[in-house]
N, C-alpha and C positions, 0 to 999 in steps of 0.2 A: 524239048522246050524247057523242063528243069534245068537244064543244064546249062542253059542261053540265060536264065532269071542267075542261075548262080555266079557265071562268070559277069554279068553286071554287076553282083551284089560283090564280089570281089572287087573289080574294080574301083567302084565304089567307099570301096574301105582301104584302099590303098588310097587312094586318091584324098580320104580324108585324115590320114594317116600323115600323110605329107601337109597337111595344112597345121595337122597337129602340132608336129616336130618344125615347121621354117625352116628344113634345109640349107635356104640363103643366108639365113643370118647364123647359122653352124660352119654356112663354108667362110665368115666372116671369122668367126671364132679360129677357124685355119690358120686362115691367111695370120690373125694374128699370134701363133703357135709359133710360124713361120718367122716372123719377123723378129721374134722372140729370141729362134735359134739362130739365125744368119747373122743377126747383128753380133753375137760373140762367137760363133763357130760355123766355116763350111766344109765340115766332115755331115756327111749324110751316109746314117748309120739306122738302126732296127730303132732305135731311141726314138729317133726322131721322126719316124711314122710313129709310134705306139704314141708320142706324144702330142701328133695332130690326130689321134683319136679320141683322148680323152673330153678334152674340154666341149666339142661338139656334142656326143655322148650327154655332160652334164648339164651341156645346154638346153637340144632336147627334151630331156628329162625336167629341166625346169618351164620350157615351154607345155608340158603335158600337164605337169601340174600347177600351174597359170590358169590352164583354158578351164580342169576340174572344177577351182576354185571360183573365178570368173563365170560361169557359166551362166546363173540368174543377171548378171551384167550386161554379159554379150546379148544375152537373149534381146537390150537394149538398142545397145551399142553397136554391136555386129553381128546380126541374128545369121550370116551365113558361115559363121563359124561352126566346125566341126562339129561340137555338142549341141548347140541349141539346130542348128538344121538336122540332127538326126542322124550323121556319116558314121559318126563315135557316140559310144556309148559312156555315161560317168566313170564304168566299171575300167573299160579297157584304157581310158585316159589315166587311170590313178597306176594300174597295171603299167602302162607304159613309161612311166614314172618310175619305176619299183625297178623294172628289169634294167630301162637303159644307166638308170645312178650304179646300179650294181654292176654293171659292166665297164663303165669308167674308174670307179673304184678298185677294181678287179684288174684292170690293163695298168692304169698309174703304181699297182703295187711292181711292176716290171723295170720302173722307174726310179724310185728312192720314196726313203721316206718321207719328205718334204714334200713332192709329189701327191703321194697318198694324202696326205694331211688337207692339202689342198682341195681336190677330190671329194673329200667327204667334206668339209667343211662349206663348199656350194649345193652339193646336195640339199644337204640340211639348211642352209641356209635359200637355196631356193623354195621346199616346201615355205620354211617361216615365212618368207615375205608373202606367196601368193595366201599364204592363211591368216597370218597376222600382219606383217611389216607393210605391205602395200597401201593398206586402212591410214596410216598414220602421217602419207604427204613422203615429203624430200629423203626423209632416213632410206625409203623404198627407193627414192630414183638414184640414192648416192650409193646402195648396195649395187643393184643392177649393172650400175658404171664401174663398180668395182669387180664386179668379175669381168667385164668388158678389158678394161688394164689389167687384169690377173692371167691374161690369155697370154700376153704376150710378158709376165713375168715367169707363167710356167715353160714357156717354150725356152729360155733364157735358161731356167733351173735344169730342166733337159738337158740342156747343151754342157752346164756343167759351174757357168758363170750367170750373175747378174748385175751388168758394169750401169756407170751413170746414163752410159745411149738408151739402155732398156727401161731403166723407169722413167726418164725423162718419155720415151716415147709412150709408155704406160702411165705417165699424168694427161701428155697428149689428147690417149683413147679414153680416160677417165672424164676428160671436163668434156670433148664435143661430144659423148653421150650422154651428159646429165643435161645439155642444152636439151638432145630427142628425146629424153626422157620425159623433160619436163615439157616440152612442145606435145607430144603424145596426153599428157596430163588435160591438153587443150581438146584434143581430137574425145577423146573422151566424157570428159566434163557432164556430160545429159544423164549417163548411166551411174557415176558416181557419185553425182548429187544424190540421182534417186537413189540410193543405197546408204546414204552418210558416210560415204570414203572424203576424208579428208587430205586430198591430194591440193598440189599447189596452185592449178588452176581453181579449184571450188574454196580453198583460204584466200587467196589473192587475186582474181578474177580473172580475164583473160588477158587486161591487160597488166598486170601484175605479173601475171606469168611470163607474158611474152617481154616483159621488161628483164627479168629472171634468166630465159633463157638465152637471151642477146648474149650478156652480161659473159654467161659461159662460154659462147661461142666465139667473143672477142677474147677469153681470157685466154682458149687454149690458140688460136691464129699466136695471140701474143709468145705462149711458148714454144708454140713448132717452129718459130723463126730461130730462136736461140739455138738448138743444134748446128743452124747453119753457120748463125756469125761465130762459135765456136771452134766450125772448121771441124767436124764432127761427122760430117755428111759431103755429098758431092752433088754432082749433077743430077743423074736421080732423084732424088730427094728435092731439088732445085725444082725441077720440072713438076713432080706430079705433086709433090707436098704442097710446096709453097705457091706457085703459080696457079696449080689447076682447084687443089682443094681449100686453098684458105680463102680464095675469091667467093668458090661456094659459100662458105662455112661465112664468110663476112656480109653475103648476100640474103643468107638465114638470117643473119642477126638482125637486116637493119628490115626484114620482111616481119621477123618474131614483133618490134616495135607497132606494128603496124596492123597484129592480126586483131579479126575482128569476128571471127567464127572458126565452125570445125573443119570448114572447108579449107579456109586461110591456113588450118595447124597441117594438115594434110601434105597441103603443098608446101610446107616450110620442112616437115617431118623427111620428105622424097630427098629436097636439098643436101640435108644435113647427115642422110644417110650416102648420097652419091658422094661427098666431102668426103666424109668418113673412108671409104672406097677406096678413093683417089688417094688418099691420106695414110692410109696402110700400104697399097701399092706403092707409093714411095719411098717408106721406109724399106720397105722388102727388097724391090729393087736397087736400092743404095749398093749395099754389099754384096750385090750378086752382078752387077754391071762394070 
């Protein structure tokens, strides 16, 4: 019988372990490592797995210490999150914070020193926001966006180059996450109030926000198209960028005008990440088709 309660309580903590970490949005992180390196090199070397390790690694790790800090929030917001439902404990979330940054740190040193630099410099810079930087509105959602584009400048740095394809697509990944950043700032809004976070949906209201996040999401449509008329890109990119993702991404914006609750950010938030998706899939695919 003990041992029936334990392997529950096992699963149990894996299962909250994986809520912890978001998986999905690490295999996002990938993908953009990926797009990173193929846009300047298709040599696939020990580099370039160690280097779709890392960034997930300190993603994680700043997902872990997120939910630490977060926790009297979620208790709010998303009481089925690992810590306030009881899966994780505050101890092993900060813990899992500690070991997975050191382990990305630890594999980037494999890589160069620009790498390293990188590495630690989200680390640390993930504790500050979920401790301090979050509190203070858009500085929080324009970091967040910034390691989001720093994914696929390190995949780029891996490879050995960083041409105009890779930041052009790394302002791409920068502005249509500060649109979900800031749509999420909507989904939240109840628990932040109650806490006095001064995020941009509780300075600017929702429709302010959702005015905000348009704004971005029309901005980056607008850049993802230049690659193409550049001649930069191909059919791939044609297909899943422009056609499949920017329709999303333009269908966010004109829904972001129009929210009028957390429900409305929710469903603009799903959009704006399937864009996204679509949106890295096509730059990935470009070079490899």
């Amino acid at each position: 019988m003990s041992s029936q309660v334990y392997e529950v309580m096992n699963k149990e903590k894996i299962v909250g372990l994986l809520k912890l970490f978001r998986p999905k949005n690490a295999l996002m992180s990938t993908i953009g490592v990926l797009v990173g390196w193929f846009s300047v090199s298709r040599e696939i070397s020990l580099s370039l797995l160690l280097a779709c390790l890392v960034p997930p690694l300190i993603l994680m790790a700043g997902n872990a210490i997120n939910d630490y800090f977060d926790a009297p929030i979620d208790a709010i917001n998303k009481p089925d999150r690992p810590i306030p439902s009881g899966e994780i404990s505050m101890r092993e979330a900060f813990m899992s914070y500690a070991i997975l940054s050191f382990l990305g740190i630890f594999i980037s040193s494999f890589l160069g020193m620009e790498e390293v630099a990188i590495a630690i410099f989200f680390s640390i810079a993930w504790y500050a926001y979920a401790r301090w930087i979050k509190a203070i509105g858009i500085i929080g959602n324009a970091l967040v966006s910034l390691g989001v584009a720093f994914t696929l400048i390190f995949g780029g740095l891996a490879a050995g180059v960083v041409d105009l394809k890779v930041i052009l697509f790394s302002l791409i990944a920068f502005l249509s996450n500060m649109s979900r950043e800031i749509v999420k700032t909507i989904e939240d809004i109840e628990g932040d109030q109650a806490y006095g976070l001064h995020t941009v949906a509780v300075l600017l209201g929702l429709r302010g926000a959702g005015v905000l996040a348009s704004a971005f999401s029309v901005l980056s449509s607008a850049v993802a198209i230049y690659p193409y008329l550049m001649g930069m890109v191909g059919i791939p990119y044609l297909t899943l960028t422009i056609i499949i993702s920017i329709p999303l991404l333009l269908y966010a914006a004109i829904l972001s005008l129009k929210v009028r609750n957390q429900r409305d950010a929710r469903k603009i938030s799903n959009y704006l990440k399937l864009s996204m998706f679509f949106g890295l899939l096509g730059m990935l695919a470009d070079p490899l088709i």
